[in-house]
C-alpha positions in Angstrom: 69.7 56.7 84.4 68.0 59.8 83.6 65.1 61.3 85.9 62.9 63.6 83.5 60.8 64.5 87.1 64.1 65.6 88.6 65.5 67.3 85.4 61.8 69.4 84.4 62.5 70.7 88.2 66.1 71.9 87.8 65.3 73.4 84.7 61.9 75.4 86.0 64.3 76.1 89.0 66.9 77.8 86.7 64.1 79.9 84.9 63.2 81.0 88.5 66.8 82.0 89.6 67.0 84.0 86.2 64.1 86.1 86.9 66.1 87.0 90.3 68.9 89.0 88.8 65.5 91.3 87.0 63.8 91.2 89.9 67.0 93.1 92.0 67.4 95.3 88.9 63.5 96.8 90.3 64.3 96.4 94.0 67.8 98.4 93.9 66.2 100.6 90.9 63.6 101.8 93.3 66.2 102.9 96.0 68.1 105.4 93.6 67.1 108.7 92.1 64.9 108.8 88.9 68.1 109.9 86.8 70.0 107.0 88.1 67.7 104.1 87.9 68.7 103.2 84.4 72.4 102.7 85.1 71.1 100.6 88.4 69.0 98.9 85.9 71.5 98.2 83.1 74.4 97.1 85.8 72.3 94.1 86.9 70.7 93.3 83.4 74.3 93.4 81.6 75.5 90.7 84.1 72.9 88.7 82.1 75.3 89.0 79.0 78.5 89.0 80.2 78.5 86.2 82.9 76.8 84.0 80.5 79.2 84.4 78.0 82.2 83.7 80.3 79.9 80.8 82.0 80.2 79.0 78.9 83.3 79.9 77.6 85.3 78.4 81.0 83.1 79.4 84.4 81.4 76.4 84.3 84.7 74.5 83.5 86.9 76.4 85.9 84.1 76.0 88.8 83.1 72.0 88.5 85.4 70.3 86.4 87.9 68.0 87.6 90.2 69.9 90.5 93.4 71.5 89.3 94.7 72.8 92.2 94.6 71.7 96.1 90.9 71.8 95.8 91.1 75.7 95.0 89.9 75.3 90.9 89.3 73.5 88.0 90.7 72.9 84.7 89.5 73.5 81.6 87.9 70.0 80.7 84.2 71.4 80.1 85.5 74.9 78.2 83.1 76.1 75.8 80.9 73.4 76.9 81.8 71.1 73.8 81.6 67.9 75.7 78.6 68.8 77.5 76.2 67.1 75.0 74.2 63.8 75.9 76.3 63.8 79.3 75.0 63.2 82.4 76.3 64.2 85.8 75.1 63.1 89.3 75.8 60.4 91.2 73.8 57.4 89.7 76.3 58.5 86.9 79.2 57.2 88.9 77.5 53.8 89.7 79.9 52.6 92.3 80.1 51.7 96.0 82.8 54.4 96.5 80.3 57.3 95.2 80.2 59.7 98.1 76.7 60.3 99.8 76.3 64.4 100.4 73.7 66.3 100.7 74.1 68.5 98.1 73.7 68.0 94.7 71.2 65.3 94.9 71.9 61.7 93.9 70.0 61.2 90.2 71.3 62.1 87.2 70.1 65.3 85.3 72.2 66.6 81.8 75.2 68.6 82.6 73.7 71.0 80.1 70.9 70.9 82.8 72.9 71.7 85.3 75.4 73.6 83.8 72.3 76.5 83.0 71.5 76.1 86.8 74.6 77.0 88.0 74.6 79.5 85.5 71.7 81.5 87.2 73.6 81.5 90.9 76.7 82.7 89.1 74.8 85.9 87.0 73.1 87.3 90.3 76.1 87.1 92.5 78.1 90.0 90.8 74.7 91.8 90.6 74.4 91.9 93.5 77.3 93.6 94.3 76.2 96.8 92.5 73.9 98.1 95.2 77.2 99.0 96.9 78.4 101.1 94.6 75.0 102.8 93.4 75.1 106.4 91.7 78.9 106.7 91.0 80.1 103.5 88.7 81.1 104.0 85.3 79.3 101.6 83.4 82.3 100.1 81.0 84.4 99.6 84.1 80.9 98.3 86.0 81.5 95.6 83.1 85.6 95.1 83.2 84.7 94.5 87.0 82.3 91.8 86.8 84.6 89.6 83.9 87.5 90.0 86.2 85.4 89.6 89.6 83.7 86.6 87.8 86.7 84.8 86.4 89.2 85.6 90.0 86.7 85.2 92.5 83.0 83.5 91.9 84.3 80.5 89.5 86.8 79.5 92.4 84.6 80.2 95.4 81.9 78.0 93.4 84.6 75.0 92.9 85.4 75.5 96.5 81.9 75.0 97.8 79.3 73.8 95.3 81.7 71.1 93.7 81.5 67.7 94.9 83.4 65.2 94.3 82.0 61.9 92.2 79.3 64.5 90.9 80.8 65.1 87.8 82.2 61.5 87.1 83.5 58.7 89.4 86.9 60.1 88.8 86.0 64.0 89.4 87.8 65.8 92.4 86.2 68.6 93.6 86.4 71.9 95.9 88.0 71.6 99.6 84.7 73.5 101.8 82.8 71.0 100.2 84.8 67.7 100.0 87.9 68.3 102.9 86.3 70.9 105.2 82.4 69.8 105.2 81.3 72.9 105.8 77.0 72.8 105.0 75.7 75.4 102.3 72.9 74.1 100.5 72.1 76.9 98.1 74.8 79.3 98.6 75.0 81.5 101.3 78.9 81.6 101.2 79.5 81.7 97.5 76.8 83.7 97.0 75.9 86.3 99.9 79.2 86.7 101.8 81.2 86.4 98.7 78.9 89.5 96.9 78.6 91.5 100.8 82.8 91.1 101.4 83.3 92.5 97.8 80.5 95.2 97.9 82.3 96.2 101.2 85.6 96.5 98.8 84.3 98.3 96.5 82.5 100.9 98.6 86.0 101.5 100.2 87.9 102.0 96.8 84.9 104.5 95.4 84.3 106.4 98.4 81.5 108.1 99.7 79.1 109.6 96.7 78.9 113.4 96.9 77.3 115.2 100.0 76.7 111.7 101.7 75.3 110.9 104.8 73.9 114.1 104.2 72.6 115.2 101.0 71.6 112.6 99.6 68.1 111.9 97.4 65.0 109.8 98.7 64.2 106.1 96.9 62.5 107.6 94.0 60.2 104.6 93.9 59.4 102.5 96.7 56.6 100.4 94.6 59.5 99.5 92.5 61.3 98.5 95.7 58.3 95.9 96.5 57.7 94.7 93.7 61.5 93.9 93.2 61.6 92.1 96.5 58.4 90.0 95.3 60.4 88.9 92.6 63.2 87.9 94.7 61.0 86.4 96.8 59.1 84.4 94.0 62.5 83.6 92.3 64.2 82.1 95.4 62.3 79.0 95.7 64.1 78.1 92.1 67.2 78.9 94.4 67.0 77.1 97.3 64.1 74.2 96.3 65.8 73.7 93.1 69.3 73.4 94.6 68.2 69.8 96.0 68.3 69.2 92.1 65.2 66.6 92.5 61.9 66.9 92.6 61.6 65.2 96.1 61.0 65.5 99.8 64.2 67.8 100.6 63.0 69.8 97.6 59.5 70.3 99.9 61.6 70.9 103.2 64.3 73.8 101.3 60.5 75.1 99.9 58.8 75.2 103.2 62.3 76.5 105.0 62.3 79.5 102.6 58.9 80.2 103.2 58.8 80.5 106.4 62.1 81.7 107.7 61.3 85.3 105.2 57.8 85.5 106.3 59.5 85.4 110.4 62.5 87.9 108.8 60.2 90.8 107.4 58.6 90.8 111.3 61.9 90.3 113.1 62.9 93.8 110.7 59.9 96.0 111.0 59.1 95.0 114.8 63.0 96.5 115.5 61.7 99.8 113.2 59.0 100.2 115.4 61.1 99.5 118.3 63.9 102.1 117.5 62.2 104.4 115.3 58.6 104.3 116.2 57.2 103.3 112.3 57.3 100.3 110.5 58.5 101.2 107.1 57.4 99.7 103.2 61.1 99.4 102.9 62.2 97.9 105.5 59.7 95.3 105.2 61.3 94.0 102.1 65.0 94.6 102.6 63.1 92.3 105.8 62.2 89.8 103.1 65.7 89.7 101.6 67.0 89.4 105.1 65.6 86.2 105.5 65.9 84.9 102.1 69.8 85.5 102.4 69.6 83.8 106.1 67.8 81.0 105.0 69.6 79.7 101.7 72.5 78.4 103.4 70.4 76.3 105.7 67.1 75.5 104.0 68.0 71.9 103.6 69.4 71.5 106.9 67.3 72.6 109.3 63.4 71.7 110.4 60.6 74.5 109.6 60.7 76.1 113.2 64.6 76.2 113.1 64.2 78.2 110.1 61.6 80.2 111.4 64.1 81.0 114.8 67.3 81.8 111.7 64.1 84.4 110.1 63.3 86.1 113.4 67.3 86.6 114.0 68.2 87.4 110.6 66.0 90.3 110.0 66.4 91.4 113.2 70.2 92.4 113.1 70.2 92.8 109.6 67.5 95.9 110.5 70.9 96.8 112.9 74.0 96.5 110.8 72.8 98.5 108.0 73.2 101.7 110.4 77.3 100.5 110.4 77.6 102.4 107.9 77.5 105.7 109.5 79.6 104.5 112.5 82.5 103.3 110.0 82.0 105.9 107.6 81.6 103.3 104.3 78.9 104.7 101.5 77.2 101.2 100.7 74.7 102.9 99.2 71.5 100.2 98.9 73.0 98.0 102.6 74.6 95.4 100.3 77.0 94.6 103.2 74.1 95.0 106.2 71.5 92.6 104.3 74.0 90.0 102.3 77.1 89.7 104.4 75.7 89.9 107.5 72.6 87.4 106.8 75.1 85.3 105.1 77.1 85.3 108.3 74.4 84.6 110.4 72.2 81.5 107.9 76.2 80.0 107.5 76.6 79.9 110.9 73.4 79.3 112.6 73.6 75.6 111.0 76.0 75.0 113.5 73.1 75.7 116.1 70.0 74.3 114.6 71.0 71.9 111.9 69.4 68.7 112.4 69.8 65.1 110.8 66.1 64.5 111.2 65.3 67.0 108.3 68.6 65.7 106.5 70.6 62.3 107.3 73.5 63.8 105.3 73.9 66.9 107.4 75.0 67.5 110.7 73.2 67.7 113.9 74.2 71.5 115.7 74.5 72.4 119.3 70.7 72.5 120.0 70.5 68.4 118.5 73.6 67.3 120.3 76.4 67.9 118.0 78.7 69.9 119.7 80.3 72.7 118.1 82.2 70.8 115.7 79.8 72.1 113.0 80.0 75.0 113.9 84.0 75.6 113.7 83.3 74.0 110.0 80.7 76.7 109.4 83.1 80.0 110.5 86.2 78.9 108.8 84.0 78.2 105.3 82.6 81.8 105.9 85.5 83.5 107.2 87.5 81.7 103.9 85.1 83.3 101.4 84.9 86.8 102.8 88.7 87.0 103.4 89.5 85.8 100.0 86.5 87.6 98.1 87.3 91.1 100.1 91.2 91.0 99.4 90.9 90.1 95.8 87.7 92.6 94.9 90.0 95.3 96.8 92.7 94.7 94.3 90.3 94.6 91.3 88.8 97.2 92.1 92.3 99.5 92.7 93.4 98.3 89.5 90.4 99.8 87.6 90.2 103.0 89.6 93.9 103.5 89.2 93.9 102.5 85.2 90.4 103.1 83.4 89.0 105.0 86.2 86.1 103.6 87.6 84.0 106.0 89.2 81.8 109.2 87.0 83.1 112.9 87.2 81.5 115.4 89.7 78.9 116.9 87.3 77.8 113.6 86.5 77.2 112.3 90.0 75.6 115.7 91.3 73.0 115.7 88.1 72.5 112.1 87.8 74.5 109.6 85.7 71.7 108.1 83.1 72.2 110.5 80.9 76.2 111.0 80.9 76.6 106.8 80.7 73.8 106.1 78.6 72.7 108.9 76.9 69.0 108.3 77.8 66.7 109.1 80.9 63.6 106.9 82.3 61.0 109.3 83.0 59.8 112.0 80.8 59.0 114.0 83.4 60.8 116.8 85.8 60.8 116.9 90.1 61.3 113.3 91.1 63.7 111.7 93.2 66.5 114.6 93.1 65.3 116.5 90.2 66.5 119.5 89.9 64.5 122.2 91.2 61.0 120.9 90.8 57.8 120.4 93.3 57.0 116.2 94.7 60.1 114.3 96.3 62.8 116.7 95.3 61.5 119.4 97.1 61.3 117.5 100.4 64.2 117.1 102.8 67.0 115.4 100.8 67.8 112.0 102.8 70.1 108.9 102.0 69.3 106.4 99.4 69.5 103.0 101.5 67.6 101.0 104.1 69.6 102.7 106.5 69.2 106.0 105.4 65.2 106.2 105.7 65.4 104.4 109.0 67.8 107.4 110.0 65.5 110.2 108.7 62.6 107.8 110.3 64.3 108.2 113.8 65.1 112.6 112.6 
C-alpha cells in the first residue's frame, strides 16, 4: 500500500538533492577566476539537462531494472519510463515471505515515478562533480559528450551495482552484486557517488594536464563568499541526500539527519584545527571544503552508525582530507578545486570506517564493525565495494576521456586558457567590471601575488 508520509518525504528529499548540483555550481564558481566562473557555472547547470534527459530515456532503466548481466546492469524494461505510471516499488510491493529485509531502500511502497526523480538527483550531481577537476581548461561541448558517455558507461552501472536491491522493484527483480552478493553498506552513496566522481576527476586531470603556469601562476578564488555560500547549499541540500535516502519518513530518517549533522559540524573543526596546526591561520575556505569533507565522509555511513561514531568519521574526515589535497603537488596532477583530496579520499575513508564503527543498535539491518564486535568481515566487504568503483570508474573515465581529447579535442587553446575561457566558450562574461580574480592588468586581487585556484593552493600560499 501506498505511504503518502513516506512518499511527501522522498519527494521534498529529491527537491533538496536538486538544489545540490546549483549549490556546487557557487561553491566551485567561487574558486575560479572572474572570466572563468561562467563556464564553471554552466558545466554543473547543463548536467541538469543532459542527465535528465538520458535518466529518463534508459539511466533509470539501465541502473534498477531487472539485472541483465551478472549483477553488472540492467535491461531496458523501464526505458523512457512508459511503464512507470500508477506503479509502485518497495518492498510491501513484493508481499511475500521471501522479500529480502536491507537496509536500504526502505520497506513501504512509494511510486516509481517517486523514486525514479530521486535517483535522478544522485545521478545529475555525480558527473558535476567531477568538473572541479578539470576547472579553467574544458571545452564546453566535449564537457557535454563527456558527461552522456561518463553517464551512460559508468554512473548507470555503478548505480545498479550498489543502489539496486533485489525484490525492490518487484518480487521477481534481480539487482546489483555490491548490494545483493557482496553486502557492502552505502546508505546514500558514498561509492557510486564520491569515489566514483574523485577516481574519474583523477582521470581526467591526467588526460588534460596541468592548466598553464600551474603550481605557479595561477589566479586567487575570485570569490570566496560565493565559496560559502555554495557549501551552505550543499550543506542544506544533503539532508535530502542522506535523510531522504532511508526513503521513509521514520526513525532511520532522524538518525541519517542527526549523523549528517553532526559528523560535518566535527569535519569543518578536524580541517581548520590542521590549518592552524600546519599553516598557523584558519582559512574561510578551508572551513567549507571542511564542511564537504564531512558531508562526503558521512553519506556512506549515516544510517549505520550512532551520532558519536559519526562525530569520530567527521573529526577524521576533515582532518586528512585538509592533508591529501596537498597530493597534488607531490604527484604533480592539476585537480584544480581538490575533487580527488575532498570526494575520493572522504569517500574512502566514510566507505570504510563502517567497517569500524557501524553498529546494529542504530540499524538491525547493518553490520556491527570492529569497535561492536564484528570482526573485520565488514570491513573486507567495505574495501573491495570501494576499491571496485574507483578501479572501474578511473579505467573507463581514462578511456573516455582519451577518446575525446584524441577525436573532438577536449581541452581550450592557449589564448583562451591564459585570458579566461567565458568569453571564447560562451561568448559572454559575468562581471562588468575590470581587475578581479586574474584580470588583466588592473588594481584589487589581480594585482596581488598570483596563487593556485584550490583548497590546496591557498593553504600553500597560507604556509609561503
Amino acid at each position: 500500500m501506498l505511504n503518502s508520509g513516506d512518499t511527501a518525504w522522498v519527494l521534498a528529499s529529491a527537491a533538496l538533492v536538486m538544489l545540490m548540483t546549483p549549490g556546487l555550481a557557487f561553491f566551485y564558481g567561487g574558486m575560479v577566476r572572474s572570466r572563468s566562473v561562467l563556464n564553471m557555472l554552466m558545466m554543473n547547470f547543463i548536467a541538469l539537462g543532459v542527465v535528465s534527459v538520458l535518466w529518463v530515456l534508459y539511466g533509470f532503466s539501465l541502473s534498477f531494472s531487472n539485472d541483465g548481466f551478472a549483477g553488472l546492469i540492467g535491461n531496458f524494461d523501464w526505458a523512457g519510463l512508459t511503464e512507470a505510471s500508477g506503479k509502485l516499488a518497495g518492498y510491501a510491493v513484493a508481499a511475500t515471505e521471501s522479500a529480502p529485509e536491507i537496509p536500504w531502500p526502505g520497506g513501504n511502497a512509494i511510486p516509481v515515478f517517486v523514486f525514479a526523480m530521486f535517483q535522478l538527483m544522485f545521478a545529475i550531481i555525480t558527473g558535476a562533480l567531477i568538473s572541479g577537476a578539470i576547472a579553467d581548461r574544458a571545452k564546453f561541448w566535449s564537457w557535454v559528450l563527456f558527461l552522456v558517455l561518463w553517464s551512460t558507461i559508468v554512473y548507470f552501472p555503478v548505480a545498479h551495482w550498489v543502489f539496486s536491491f533485489s525484490g525492490f522493484m518487484g518480487a521477481d527483480a534481480v539487482g546489483g552484486w555490491i548490494a545483493n552478493d557482496l553486502k557492502a553498506l552505502d546508505f546514500a552513496g558514498g561509492t557510486a557517488v564520491h569515489i566514483n566522481a574523485g577516481a574519474a576527476g583523477l582521470a581526467l586531470a591526467l588526460v588534460l594536464g596541468r592548466r598553464k603556469g600551474w603550481p605557479k601562476d595561477i589566479s586567487r578564488p575570485h570569490n570566496v563568499p560565493f565559496v560559502l555560500l555554495g557549501a551552505s547549499l550543499l550543506w542544506f541540500g544533503w539532508y535530502g541526500f542522506n535523510a531522504g535516502s532511508a526513503l521513509g519518513a521514520g526513525d532511520l530518517a532522524g538518525v541519517a539527519f542527526t549523523n549528517t549533522t553532526v559528523a560535518t559540524a566535527a569535519a569543518v573543526l578536524g580541517w581548520v584545527l590542521v590549518e592552524q596546526a600546519k599553516f598557523g591561520k584558519p582559512t574561510t575556505l578551508g572551513a567549507a571544503s571542511g564542511a564537504i569533507a564531512g558531508l562526503v565522509a558521512v553519506t556512506p555511513a549515516c544510517g549505520f552508525v550512532s551520532p558519536l561514531g559519526a562525530t569520530a568519521i567527521g573529526v577524521i574526515a576533515g582532518a586528512l582530507c585538509a592533508l591529501a589535497v596537498s597530493l597534488k603537488y607531490r604527484f604533480g596532477f592539476d585537480d584544480s578545486l581538490d575533487v580527488v583530496g575532498i570526494h575520493l579520499v572522504g569517500g574512502l575513508v566514510g566507505t570504510l570506517l563502517i567497517g569500524f564503527f557501524g553498529t546494529k543498535s542504530v540499524n538491525a539491518l547493518g553490520a556491527d564493525g570492529l569497535f561492536y564486535g564484528g570482526g573485520l568481515g565488514q570491513l573486507g566487504k567495505q574495501a573491495v565495494a570501494a576499491g571496485a568503483v574507483l578501479g572501474y570508474s578511473f579505467v573507463l573515465t581514462l578511456i573516455i576521456g582519451l577518446l575525446i581529447k584524441f577525436t573532438v579535442g577536449f581541452r581550450v587553446d592557449a589564448e583562451a586558457e591564459t585570458t579566461g575561457i567565458d568569453e571564447a566558450e560562451h561568448k559572454e562574461t559575468a562581471y562588468d567590471i575590470g581587475g578581479i580574480g586574474g584580470g588583466g592588468g588592473g588594481a584589487g586581487i589581480a594585482a596581488r601575488p598570483p596563487v593556485a585556484t584550490g583548497t590546496a593552493d591557498v593553504l600553500e600560499e597560507t604556509k609561503a
